[in-house]
N, C-alpha and C positions, 0 to 999 in steps of 0.2 A: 704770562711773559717768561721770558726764558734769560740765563746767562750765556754768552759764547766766549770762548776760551781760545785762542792760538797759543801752543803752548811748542815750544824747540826742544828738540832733545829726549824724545818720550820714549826712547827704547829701553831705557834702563833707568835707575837710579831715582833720582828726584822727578824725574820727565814721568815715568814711570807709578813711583806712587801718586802725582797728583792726579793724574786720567784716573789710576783705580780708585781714586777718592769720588773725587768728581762723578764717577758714573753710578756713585751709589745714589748719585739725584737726577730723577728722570728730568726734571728742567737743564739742565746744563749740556749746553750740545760744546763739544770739544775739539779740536781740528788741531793736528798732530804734524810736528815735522823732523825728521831726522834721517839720518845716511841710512839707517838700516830699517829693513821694514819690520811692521810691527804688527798684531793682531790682537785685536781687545775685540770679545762678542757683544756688540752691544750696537744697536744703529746711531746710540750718540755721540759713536767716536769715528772720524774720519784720517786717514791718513795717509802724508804725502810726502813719498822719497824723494828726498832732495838733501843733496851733499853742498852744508853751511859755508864749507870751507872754499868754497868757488868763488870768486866773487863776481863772479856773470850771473850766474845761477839766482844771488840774492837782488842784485841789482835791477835787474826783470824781473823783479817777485811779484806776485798780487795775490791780497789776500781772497778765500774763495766768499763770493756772494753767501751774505745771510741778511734774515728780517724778523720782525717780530720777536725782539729782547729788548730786553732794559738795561742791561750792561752788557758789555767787550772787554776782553781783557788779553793782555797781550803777556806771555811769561817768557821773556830767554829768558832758559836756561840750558843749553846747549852750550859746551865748553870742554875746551881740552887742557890737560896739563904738560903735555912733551911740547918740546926739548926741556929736558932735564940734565942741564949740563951746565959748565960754565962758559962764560961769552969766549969766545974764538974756538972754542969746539961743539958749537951745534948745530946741529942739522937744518941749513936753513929753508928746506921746503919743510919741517916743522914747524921753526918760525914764522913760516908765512902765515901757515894754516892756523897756529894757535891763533895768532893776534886776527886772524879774518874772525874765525869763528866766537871767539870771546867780545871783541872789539866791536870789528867793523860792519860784522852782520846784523848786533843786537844795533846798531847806530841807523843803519839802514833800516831794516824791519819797522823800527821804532815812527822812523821817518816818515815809512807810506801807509803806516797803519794812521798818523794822526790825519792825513795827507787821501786816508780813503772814509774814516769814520772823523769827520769833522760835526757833524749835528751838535746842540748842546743838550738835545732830546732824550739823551741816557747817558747810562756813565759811561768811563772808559778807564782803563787801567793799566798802566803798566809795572809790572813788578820785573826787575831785575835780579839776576843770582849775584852776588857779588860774594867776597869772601876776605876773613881777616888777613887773608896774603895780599893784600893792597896795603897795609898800613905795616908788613912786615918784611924787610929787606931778607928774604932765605937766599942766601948763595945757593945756585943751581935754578933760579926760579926766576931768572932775569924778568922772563917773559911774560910767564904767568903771573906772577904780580904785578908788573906794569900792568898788562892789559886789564887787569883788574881794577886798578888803581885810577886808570881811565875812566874804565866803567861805574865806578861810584861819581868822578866829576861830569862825564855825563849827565847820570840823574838828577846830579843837583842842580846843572843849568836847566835841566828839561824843568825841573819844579820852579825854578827861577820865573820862565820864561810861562810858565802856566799862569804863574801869578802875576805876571803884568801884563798879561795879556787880559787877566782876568775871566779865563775859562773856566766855567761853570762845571760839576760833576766830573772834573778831570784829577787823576793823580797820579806820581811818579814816586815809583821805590827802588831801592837798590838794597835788598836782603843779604846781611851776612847769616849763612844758615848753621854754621857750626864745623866738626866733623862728622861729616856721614862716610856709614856705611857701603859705599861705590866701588864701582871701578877703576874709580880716581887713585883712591887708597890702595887696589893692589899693586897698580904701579908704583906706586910709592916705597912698598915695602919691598918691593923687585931691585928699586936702585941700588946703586953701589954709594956707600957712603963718602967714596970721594970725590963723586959727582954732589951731593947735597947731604950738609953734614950734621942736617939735623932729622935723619931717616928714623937713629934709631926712638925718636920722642914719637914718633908716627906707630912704629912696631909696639913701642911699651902702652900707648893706647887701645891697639887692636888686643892684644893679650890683654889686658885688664878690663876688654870689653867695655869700653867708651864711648864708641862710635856709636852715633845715632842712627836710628832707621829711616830710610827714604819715608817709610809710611808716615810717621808719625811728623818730621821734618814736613811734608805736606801738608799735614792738618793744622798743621802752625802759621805756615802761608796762607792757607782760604783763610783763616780769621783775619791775616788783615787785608784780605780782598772782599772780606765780606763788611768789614767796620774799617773802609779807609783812612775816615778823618780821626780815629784813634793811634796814629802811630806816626814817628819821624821819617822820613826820607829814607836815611841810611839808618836801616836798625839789625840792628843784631839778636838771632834769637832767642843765644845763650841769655839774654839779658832783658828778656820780656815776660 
């Protein structure tokens, strides 16, 4: 039997190391989504362009036909950081798109994955990216913390509501992974500090080489996809 993976965001970063974790194991077939395309050599990775931040695009989604696994596993992790500003000077086709593609996409996704893998016949898994900018008010990061901030109470009603419905082989995470090493963080250090005025603790990071590696941040997540019933809801990795 085999794992299946839908995983958002796999162009780069976190998206990115978990596929090339993942394919180091011929069981795991893996099914990839994000704006930009991608090429992994391997026939157990599949992948399909589609821009998150549409919300017609997600809405019509379905996920592709598969059989023969014993687990599903669902990853947002697809997410943007701009507008990087303060409220009444951002860009709000930024706005829109963060809070689609952080928010309203992993909400949806989440929806018609339980909504198309209902059996109690295997597991199912959703892990969510979440980040300590939900519980940290950053001037300049209106957005991205909110929608983050969302997305942890999401997961927690999703767990809520797994347990009283009392589904079997079901679980819901919301992952704070640290700081990684991304794309995220160049932007970061690109701002201007009067836009968000705690740039420079991001730069004094990167210079002292802090920043964790997508690869290894990956390997951190399959463990608790691989031992779900050992880990809380919202957990953080620094602290695991």
């Amino acid at each position: 039997m085999k794992t299946v993976y839908f995983i958002t965001g796999t162009s780069s970063g976190i998206g990115q190391g978990l596929v090339e974790e993942l394919l180091k194991n011929d069981g795991n077939q893996i099914f990839g989504f994000s704006r930009s395309s991608v090429t992994f050599e391997s026939k157990n990775y599949v992948h399909e362009q589609i821009d998150l931040s549409k919300q017609e695009n997600v809405i019509d989604f379905t996920f592709p036909k598969v059989e023969n696994f014993d687990k599903i596993v669902l990853i947002n992790n697809a997410g943007l950081l701009a507008p990087i500003n303060y409220i009444g000077r951002q860009n709000n086709q930024e706005l829109a798109d963060l809070l689609t593609v952080n928010l309203i996409t992993p909400s949806i996704l989440t929806n018609i994955f339980f909504n198309t893998f209902s059996s109690e016949e295997y597991t199912k898994v959703v892990l969510n990216i979440g980040s300590g900018a939900a519980n940290l008010p950053y001037d300049g990061w209106s957005a991205y913390c909110s929608s983050k901030s969302g997305l942890h109470m999401y997961t927690n009603i999703l767990k809520e509501e797994i347990e009283k419905e009392n589904r079997k082989n079901t679980y819901a995470f919301c992952i704070l992974p640290g700081i990684i090493d991304t794309k995220m963080q160049d932007l970061i250090r690109e701002q201007s500090s009067e836009d968000f005025s705690n740039k420079d603790k991001f730069v004094e990071l990167y210079e002292e080489n802090q920043l964790v590696q997508p690869s290894q941040t990956a390997k951190e997540l399959l463990k608790i996809i691989e031992n779900p019933t050992g880990y809380e809801t919202i957990s953080d990795l620094r602290n695991l």
